[in-house]
Structure formats: C-alpha cells, structure tokens
C-alpha positions as CSV (number, residue, x, y, z in Angstrom):
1,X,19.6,10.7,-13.3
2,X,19.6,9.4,-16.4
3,X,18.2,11.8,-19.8
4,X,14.6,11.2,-20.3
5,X,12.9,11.6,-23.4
6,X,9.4,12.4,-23.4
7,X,7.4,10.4,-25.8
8,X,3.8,11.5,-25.1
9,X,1.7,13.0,-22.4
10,X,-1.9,12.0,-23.4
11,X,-5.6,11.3,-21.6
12,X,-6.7,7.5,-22.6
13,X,-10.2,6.7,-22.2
14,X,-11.5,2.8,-21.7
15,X,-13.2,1.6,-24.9
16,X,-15.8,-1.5,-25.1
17,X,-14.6,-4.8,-26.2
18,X,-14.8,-6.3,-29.3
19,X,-15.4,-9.7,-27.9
20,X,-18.8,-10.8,-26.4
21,X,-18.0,-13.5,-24.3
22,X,-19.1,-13.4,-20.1
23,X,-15.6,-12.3,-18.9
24,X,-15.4,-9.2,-21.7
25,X,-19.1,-7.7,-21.0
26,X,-19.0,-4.3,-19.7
27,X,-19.3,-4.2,-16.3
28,X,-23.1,-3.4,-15.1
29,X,-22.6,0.5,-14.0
30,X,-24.7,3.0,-15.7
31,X,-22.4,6.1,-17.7
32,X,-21.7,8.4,-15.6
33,X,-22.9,7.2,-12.6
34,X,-21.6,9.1,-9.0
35,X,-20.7,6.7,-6.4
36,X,-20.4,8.1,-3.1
37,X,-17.1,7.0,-1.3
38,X,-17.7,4.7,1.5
39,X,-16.7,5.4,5.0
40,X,-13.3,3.1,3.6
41,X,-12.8,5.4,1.6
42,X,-13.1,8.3,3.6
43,X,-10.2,6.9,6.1
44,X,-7.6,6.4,4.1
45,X,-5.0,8.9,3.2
46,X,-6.5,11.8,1.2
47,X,-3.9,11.8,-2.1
48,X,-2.5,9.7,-4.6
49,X,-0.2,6.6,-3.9
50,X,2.7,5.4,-6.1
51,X,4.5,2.2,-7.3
52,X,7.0,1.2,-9.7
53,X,7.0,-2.3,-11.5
54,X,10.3,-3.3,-13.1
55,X,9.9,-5.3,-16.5
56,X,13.0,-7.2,-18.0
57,X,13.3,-7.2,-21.7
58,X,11.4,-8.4,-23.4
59,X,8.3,-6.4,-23.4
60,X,5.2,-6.0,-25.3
61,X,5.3,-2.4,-27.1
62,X,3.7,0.7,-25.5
63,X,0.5,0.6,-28.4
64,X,0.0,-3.6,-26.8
65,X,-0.1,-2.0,-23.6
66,X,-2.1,1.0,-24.5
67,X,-4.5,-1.1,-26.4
68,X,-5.1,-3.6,-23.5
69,X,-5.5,-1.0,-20.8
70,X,-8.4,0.6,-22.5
71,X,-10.0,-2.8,-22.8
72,X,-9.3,-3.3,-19.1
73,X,-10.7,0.0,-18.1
74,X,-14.2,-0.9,-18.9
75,X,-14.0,-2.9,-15.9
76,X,-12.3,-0.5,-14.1
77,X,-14.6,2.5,-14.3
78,X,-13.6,4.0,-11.2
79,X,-9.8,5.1,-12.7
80,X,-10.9,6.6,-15.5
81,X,-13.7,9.0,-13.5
82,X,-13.2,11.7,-11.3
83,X,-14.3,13.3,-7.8
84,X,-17.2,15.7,-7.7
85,X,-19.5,17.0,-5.1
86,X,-23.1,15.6,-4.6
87,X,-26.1,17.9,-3.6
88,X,-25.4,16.4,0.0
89,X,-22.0,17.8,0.1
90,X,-20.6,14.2,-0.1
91,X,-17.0,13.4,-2.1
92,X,-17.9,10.9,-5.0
93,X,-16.5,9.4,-7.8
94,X,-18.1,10.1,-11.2
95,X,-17.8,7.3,-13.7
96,X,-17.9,9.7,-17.1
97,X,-15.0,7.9,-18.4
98,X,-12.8,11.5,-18.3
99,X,-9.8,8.9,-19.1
100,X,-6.7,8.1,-16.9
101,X,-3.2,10.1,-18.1
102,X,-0.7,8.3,-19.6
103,X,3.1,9.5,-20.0
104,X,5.3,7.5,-22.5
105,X,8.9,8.0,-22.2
106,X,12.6,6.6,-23.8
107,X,15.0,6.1,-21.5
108,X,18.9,5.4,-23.5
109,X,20.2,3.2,-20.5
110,X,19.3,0.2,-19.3
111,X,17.2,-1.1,-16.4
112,X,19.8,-2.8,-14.7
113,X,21.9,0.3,-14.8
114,X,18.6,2.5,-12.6
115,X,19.7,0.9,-9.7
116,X,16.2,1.4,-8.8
117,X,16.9,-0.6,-5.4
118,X,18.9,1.8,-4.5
119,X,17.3,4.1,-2.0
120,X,19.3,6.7,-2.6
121,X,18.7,7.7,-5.9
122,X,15.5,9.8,-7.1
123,X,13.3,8.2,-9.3
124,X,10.5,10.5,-9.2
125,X,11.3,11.0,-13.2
126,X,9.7,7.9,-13.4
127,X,6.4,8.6,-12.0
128,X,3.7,10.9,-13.4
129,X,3.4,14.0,-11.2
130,X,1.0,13.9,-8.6
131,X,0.3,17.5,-8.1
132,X,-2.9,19.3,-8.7
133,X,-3.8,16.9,-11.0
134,X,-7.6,16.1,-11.7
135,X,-6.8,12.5,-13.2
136,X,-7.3,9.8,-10.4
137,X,-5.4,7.0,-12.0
138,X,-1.8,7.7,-14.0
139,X,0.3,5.3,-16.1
140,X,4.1,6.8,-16.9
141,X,5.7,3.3,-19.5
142,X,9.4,4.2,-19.3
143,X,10.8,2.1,-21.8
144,X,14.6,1.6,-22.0
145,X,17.4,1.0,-24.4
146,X,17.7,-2.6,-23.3
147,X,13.9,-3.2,-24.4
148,X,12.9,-3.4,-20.4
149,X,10.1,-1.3,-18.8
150,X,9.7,0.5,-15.9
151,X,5.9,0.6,-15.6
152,X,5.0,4.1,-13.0
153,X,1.5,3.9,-11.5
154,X,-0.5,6.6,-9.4
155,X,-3.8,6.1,-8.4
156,X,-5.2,8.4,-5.9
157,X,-5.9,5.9,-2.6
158,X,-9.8,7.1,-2.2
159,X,-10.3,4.9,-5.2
160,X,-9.3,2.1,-4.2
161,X,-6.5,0.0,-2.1
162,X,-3.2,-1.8,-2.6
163,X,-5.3,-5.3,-3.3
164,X,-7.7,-3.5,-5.6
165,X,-4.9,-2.0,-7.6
166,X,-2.4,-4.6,-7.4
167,X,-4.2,-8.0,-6.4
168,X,-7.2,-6.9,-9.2
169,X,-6.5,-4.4,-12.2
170,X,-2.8,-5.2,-12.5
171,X,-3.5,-9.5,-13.1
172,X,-6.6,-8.3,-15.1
173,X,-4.6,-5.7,-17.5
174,X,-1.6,-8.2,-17.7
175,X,-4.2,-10.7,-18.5
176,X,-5.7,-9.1,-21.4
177,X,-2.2,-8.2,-22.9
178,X,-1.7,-11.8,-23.3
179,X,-5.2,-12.6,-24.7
180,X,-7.1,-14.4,-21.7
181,X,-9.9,-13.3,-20.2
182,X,-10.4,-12.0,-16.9
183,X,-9.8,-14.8,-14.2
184,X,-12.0,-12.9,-11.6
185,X,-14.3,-9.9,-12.7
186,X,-14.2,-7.1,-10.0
187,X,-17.0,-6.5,-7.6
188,X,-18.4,-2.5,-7.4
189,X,-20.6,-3.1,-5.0
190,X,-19.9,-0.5,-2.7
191,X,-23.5,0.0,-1.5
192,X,-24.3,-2.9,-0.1
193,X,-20.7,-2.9,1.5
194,X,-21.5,0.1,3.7
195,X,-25.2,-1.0,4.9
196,X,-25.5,-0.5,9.0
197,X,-27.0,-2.9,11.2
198,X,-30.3,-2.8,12.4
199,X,-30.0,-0.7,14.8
200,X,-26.4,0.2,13.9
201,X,-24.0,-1.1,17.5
202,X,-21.0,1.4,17.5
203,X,-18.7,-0.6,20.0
204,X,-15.5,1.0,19.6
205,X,-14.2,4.3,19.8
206,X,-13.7,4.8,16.2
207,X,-13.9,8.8,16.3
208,X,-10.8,8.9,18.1
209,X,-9.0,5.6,16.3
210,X,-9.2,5.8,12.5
211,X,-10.5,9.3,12.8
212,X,-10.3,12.8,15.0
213,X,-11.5,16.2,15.1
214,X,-10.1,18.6,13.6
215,X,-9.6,21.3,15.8
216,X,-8.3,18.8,18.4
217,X,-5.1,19.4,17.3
218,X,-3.5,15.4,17.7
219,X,-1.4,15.0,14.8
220,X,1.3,12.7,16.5
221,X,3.8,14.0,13.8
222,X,6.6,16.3,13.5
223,X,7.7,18.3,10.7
224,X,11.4,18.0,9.9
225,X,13.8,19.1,7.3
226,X,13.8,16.1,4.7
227,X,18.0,16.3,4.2
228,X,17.6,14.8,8.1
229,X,16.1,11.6,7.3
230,X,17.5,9.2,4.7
231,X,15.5,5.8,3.1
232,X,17.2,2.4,3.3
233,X,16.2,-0.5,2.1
234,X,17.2,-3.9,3.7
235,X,17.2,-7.4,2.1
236,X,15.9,-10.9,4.3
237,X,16.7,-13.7,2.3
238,X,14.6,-16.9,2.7
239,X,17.4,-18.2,5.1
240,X,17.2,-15.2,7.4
241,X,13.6,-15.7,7.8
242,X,13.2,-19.5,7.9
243,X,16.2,-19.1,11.3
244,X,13.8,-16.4,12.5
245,X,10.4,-18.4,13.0
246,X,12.2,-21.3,14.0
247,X,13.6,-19.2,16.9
248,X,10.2,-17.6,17.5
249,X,8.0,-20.9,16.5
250,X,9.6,-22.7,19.0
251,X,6.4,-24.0,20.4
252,X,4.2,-26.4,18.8
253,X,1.0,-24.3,20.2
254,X,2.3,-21.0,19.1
255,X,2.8,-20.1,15.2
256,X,3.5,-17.0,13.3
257,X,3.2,-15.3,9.9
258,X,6.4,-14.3,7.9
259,X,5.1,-11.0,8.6
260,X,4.6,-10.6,12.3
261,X,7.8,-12.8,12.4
262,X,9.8,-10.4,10.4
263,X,7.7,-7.1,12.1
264,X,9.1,-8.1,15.5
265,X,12.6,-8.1,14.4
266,X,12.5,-4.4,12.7
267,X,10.4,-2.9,15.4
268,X,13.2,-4.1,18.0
269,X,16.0,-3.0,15.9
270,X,14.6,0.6,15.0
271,X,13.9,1.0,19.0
272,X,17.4,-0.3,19.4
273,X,18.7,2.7,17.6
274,X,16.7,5.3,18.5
275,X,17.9,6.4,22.0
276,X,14.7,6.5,23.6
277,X,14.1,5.8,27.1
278,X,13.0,2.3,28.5
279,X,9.5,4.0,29.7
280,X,8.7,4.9,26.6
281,X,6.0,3.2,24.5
282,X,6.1,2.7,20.9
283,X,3.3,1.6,19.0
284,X,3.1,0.5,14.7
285,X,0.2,1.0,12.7
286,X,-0.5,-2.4,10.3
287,X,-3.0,-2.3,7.7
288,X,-5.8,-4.8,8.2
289,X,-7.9,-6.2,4.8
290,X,-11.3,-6.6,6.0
291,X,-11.5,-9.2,2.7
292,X,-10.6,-11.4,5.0
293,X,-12.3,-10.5,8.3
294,X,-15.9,-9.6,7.6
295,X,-18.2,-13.0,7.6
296,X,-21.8,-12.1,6.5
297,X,-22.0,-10.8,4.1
298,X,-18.7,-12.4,3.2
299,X,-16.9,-9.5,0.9
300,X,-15.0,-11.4,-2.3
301,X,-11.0,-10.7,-2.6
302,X,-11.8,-9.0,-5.7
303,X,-13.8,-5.9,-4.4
304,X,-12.8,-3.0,-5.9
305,X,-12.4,-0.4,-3.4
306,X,-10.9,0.8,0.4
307,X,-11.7,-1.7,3.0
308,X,-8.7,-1.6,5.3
309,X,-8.5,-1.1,8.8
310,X,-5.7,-0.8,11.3
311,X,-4.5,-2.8,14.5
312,X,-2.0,-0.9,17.2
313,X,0.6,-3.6,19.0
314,X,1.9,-1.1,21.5
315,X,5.1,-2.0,23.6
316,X,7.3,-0.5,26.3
317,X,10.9,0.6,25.0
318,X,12.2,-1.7,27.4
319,X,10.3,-5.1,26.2
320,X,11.4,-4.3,22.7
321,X,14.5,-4.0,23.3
322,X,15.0,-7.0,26.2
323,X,12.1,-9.3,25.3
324,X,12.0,-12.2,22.9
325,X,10.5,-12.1,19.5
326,X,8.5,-14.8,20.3
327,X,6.9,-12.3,22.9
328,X,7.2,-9.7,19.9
329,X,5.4,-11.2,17.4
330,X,2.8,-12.6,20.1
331,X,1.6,-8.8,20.3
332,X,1.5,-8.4,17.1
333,X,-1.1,-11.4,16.3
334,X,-3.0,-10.8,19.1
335,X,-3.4,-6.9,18.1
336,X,-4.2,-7.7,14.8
337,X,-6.7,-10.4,15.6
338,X,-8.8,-8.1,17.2
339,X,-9.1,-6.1,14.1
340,X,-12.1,-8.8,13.7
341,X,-15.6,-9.1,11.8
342,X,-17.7,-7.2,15.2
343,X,-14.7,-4.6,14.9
344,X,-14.9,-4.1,11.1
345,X,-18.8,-3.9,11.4
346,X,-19.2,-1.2,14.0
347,X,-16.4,0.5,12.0
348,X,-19.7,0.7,9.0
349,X,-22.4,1.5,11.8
350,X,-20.0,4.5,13.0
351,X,-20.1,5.4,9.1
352,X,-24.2,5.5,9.0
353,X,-24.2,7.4,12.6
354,X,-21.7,9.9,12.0
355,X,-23.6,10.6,8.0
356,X,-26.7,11.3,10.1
357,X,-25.5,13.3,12.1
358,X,-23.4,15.5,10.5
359,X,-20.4,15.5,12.6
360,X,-17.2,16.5,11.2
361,X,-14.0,14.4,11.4
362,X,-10.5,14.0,10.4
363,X,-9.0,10.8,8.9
364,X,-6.0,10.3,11.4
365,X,-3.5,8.8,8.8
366,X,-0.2,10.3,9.5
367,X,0.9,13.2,7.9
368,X,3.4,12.9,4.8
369,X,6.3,15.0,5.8
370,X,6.6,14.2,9.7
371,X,8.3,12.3,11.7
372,X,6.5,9.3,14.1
373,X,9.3,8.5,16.3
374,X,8.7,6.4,18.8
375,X,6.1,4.6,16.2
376,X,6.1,3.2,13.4
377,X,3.7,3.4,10.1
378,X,3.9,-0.1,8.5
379,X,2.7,-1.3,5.0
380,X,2.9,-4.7,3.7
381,X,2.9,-5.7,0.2
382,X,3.9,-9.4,0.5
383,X,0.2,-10.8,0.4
384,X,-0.2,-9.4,-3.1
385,X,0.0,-12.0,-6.1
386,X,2.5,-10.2,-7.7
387,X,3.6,-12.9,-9.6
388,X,0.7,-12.9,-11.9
389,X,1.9,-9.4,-13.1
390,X,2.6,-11.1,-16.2
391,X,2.6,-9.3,-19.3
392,X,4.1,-12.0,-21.5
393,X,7.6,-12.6,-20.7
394,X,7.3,-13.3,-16.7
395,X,5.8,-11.2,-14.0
396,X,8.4,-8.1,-12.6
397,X,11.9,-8.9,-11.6
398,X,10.8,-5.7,-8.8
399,X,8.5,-3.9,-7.4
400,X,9.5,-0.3,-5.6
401,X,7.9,1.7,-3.1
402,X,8.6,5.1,-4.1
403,X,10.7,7.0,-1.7
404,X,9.0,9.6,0.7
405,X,10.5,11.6,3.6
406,X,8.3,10.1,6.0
407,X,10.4,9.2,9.4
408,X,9.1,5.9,10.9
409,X,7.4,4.4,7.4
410,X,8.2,1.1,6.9
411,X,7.4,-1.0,3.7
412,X,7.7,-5.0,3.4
413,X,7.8,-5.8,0.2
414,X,8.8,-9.3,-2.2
415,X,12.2,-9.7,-3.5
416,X,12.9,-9.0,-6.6
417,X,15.9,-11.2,-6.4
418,X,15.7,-15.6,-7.8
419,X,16.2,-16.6,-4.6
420,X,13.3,-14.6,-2.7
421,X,13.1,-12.9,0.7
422,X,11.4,-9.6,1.6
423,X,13.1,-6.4,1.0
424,X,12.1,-3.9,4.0
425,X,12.2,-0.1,3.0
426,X,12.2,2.1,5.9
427,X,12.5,5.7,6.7
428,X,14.9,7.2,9.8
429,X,16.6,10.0,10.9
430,X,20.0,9.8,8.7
431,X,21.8,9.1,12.4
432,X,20.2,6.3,13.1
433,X,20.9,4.6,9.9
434,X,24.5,3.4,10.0
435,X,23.5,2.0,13.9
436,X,20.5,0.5,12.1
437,X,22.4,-1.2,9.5
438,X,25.1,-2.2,12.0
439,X,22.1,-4.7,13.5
440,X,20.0,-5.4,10.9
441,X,20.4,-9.1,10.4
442,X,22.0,-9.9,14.2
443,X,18.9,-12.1,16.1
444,X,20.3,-12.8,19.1
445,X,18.3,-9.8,21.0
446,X,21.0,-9.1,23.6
447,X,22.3,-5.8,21.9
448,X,21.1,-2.5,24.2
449,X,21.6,1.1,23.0
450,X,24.7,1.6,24.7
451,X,26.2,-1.3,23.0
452,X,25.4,0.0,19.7
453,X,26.6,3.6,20.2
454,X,28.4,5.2,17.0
C-alpha cells in the first residue's frame, strides 16, 4: 500500500445557490423534514455501499470539488441527513442538513501505479470507514502525485440505489463543477411512490421472497474464513461479446441483452468449477429497476431512492453445464420479465398490509461474510451513464467495486479500458479460481468438471 497522507477529515454541509435560475432553486422539502423509508428501502441491504471512481490527471482541485458538492447537496437532501426513529417506531431519514463527511488525502504515487484493477490489492485506504459511523453519505478525494484522483464514495444503500447515486447525484455534482445546470432535477417523491391499491391485491409471496422471518432461521449462507476465498476480476472485450450473441442470437425471433448474454456464460463457467453434482440447482439473484417496469403512475429515471426488485433464473447443475447459452440466457429474460409492473405493485400493497399489521420481517439480502455456493448474487452496473461522470477533463478511465469476501458475488461492470467491454468481478473459493480462469473466455460449452480438474 502506498503512504497516505491525511489531508482533512471534516463534516460539509450543502449550502443554497447563488444563482436563481429554475434548475438551481432549492428543491421543495421543508428543513428538517423526516421521511419515512419506503418499503424499497426497507429491502435492501441494511449498511453502507462503496465505489471507487478513477480520475486521470487533470483534475479540478479538491476546494472546486468541495465547492460544487455543497451546491449539489441542496438537491440532494437525503445524503446530508440522517436516520432517526418516528413516534411509530418507523426508520426515517431526517433532512437537518447534519452534513455528509469528507476525507481529503495526498497520495506521492501515481494512479496508474494503484493497480486498482487489481483484485488483489487492498484499497480500503481509499474509502472512508464505514463503521459505526452516523454520516449516511462519505466522500474520501485521494489525490495523487500525478495530479489524478481517486474519488471514494459510501452512501449507506437505505438512501438510495446504484441509479440514484450514480445515474443522478454523480452527472448532477459533475455538472455543477463545470458550470451547467442540472440536466434532470431529482424527484423525492417517495409518498406517492408507496400508495397501495384500492383494496391493496398482494399476489405474490413476497414475505418469503424479498423478505423472511426472523426466527425462521433461512439465511442460505455460510460463514467462512475470508483467506479461503480470493476476488478476480475478468475482462470481455467488445469482440468476446459481439461472438457471444451471435452464437446465442442465432434466431431472428430470439434476442438478448449484453447482460443476460454475458450472465449465461459466467453462471456456466462458475458451475463448471465448482464440483457440484448434476441434481443440484443453482439459482442468481439480478437486481430489477422498477424505473423501468412500473406503468401508472409511470416513476421518472431520476427518482431519488430504493426501487429495485429481484428475479431468480434457477437451473439444474446439469443444464448449466450441458445446455446452450441460448437456453441460458432464455431463463434469464424470461425470469427477469416477470419481475413486471403487477409484480412491482403487489410488492407496495404487501408494504401497506404488512405496516398495518405490525408483522415483523427480515430483508433476505444475503449476508456479507457467507458464502452462496450453488448461487450466485449478481449486480450490474453497465446500464449506468457513467460516461457523463465528467468533471472537466472526461468522465473516469474506471470505476471499481470494492472488494468484499462475499463467495458467489458477482459484479458486471464497464471497462475502463479505450476499447470497451465489461470487466466481471467475482468472488470464489480460492480453489476454484485457477479452474475458473482456465475457462473463462472458452464458449464452446463442451467442457464438464472432469475435464477441467486441477
């Protein structure tokens, strides 16, 4: 690790705009308002999330940075607030602008020389720490020798999701940096988001889906020693991925994403490698943005807040391993389409039911510190505009998942490299990972786990 000088540790608090005009007004939420988290919010993991964005030089200085994102906060009330406890015993967020904290550091080497692509260094020097800390949004600016920046970001994930923070407050504080307005204004409006039907029509099973009891005892996790898992990260260039779907897209009635595409190839090469038996199912967890899925009312991209569900594609060992990924990635769409705007709405109506009633109930997002084997936890950050990250001198030349011993976590994420791709981060026991690597960019689907034996 290279030496880290400590700048400043310091609370920054959003401040009002000089300017008057439409896109620099204040955003219409009383001081110190308490917003309730919506039943979004409640299902998502319960702790702070982290992501690095890689700057090459040249930067703005920290004080342009500083001076923007307490413009940009006024927008963003919800990052400089904090939980608290209504008189109903309901988790909220307080908007009493208590301020976000921000960490300024000097790093003498330069970016290039953090191999921060490198899975198997520790970066965590780079990020703010995340325990007991009050502050539900952190900024760490690690600047370096060469004049680059690694910008750290924490943001506790009942606040608000990966679009929210990187799709909305990113573009806007990158925005104001250079002097524009804000493109797209975000939208609070978290009430009217979580309104029921009349009467509210629970269809699915949602207390044993995105949520459980507690004293049921179904954590599908394992706790393991983290020295027995180690964190890769695999590049797909543009040409990799382009001979994929044309393999899978074969028919002219049958097309896929990059994503299921690319999902159907690492879900049959981490079965591949992990010696289970063909009767054996394996399901992955894939985040669903209900931006996208709810009709009326229609929900704008730029809602700031949780509204992500999940779909389950579950497979046999032995159609992972012996089917196409045309079949694949065929489960996959048809999983997630049924993540749909009836599904998304009796999601809400369970929300208003189980209020009134009082029931108690456990979010079931897996467990940091386990293991998921035979399934798979996926994240996908390759719909995010993370070109638009642009604080002057071109948006980031990478964006990095921080790593976390988490067996069966698998991250897509852009290239950082000119010629594109997605880089997939994944997590697995450390004996499965030479195996892993051994097939990672061989399509041909004929390889069994005999035939790829160390």
């Amino acid at each position: 690790m290279a030496n880290i000088l400590l700048i400043s540790n310091a609370i920054l608090k959003h401040c009002s705009p000089s300017s008057t005009s439409a896109s620099e007004q204040s955003v219409n939420i009383p001081s110190h308002e308490i917003i309730p988290l919506t039943i979004f919010d409640e299902v998502t993991h319960d702790g702070h999330i982290g992501v690095y964005l890689v700057f090459k030089p040249p930067m703005p200085s920290n004080e342009v940075l500083k001076d923007a994102l307490s413009k940009v906060l006024v927008h963003y009330p919800h990052l400089a607030g904090r939980f608290v406890t209504d008189n109903l015993g309901r988790t909220c967020i307080v908007l009493n602008n208590a301020g976000l904290r921000i960490v300024e550091t000097c790093i003498p080497t330069t970016v290039a020389e953090q191999l921060l692509l490198d899975a198997s260094v520790d970066n965590n020097h780079l990020l703010p720490s995340v325990t007991k800390v009050e502050e539900l949004c952190q900024v760490q600016l690690n600047r370096y020798a060469c004049g680059g920046l690694v910008l750290g970001f924490t943001a506790h994930h009942r606040v608000a999701d990966g679009q929210s923070i990187l799709g909305s407050f990113f573009v806007s504080w990158s925005r104001m940096v250079r002097g524009l307005d804000i493109k797209l204004l975000p939208h609070h409006d978290r009430l009217s988001l979580s309104q029921p039907r009349n009467p509210p029509r629970v269809e699915f099973d949602h207390g044993s889906i995105e949520f459980r009891k507690p004293t049921t005892n179904l954590d599908t996790t394992m706790e393991f020693s983290s020295s027995s898992v180690e964190t890769v990260i695999v590049n797909y260039s543009v040409e990799f991925i382009n001979k994929l779907k044309v393999m899978v897209n074969s028919t002219p009635s049958e097309r896929y994403s990059t994503f299921a595409c690319l999902l159907s190839h690492v879900w049959k090469k981490v079965t591949q490698v992990r010696g289970l038996g063909l009767e054996e199912s394996s399901q992955v967890r894939i985040a669903v943005n209900g931006r996208t899925r709810i009709s009326e009312p229609s929900v704008p991209m730029e809602y700031f807040g949780n509204l992500v569900l999940w779909a389950y594609p579950t497979l046999k060992v032995k159609e992972l391993i012996y089917e196409s990924h045309a079949y694949i990635s065929r489960v996959i769409r048809d999983e997630v389409s049924h993540i749909n705007d009836r599904y998304f709405k009796s999601f809400i109506d369970f929300g208003a039911t189980i209020n009134r009633s009082g029931d108690e109930l456990q979010e079931s997002t897996p467990e940091f510190g386990g293991t998921l084997c035979p399934n798979l936890e996926v994240d996908s950050w390759l719909g995010f505009p993370v070109h638009d990250i642009d604080f002057g001198t071109g948006g980031p030349c990478a964006m990095v998942h921080p790593s976390t011993p988490f067996e069966g976590l698998v991250v897509f994420i852009p290239a950082g490299t000119e010629d594109g791709g997605v880089d997939v981060k994944l997590t697995l026991f450390a004996e499965h990972v030479p195996p892993f690597n051994k097939i990672a960019h061989s399509i041909d689907g004929k390889l069994t786990p005999a035939e790829i034996a160390i």
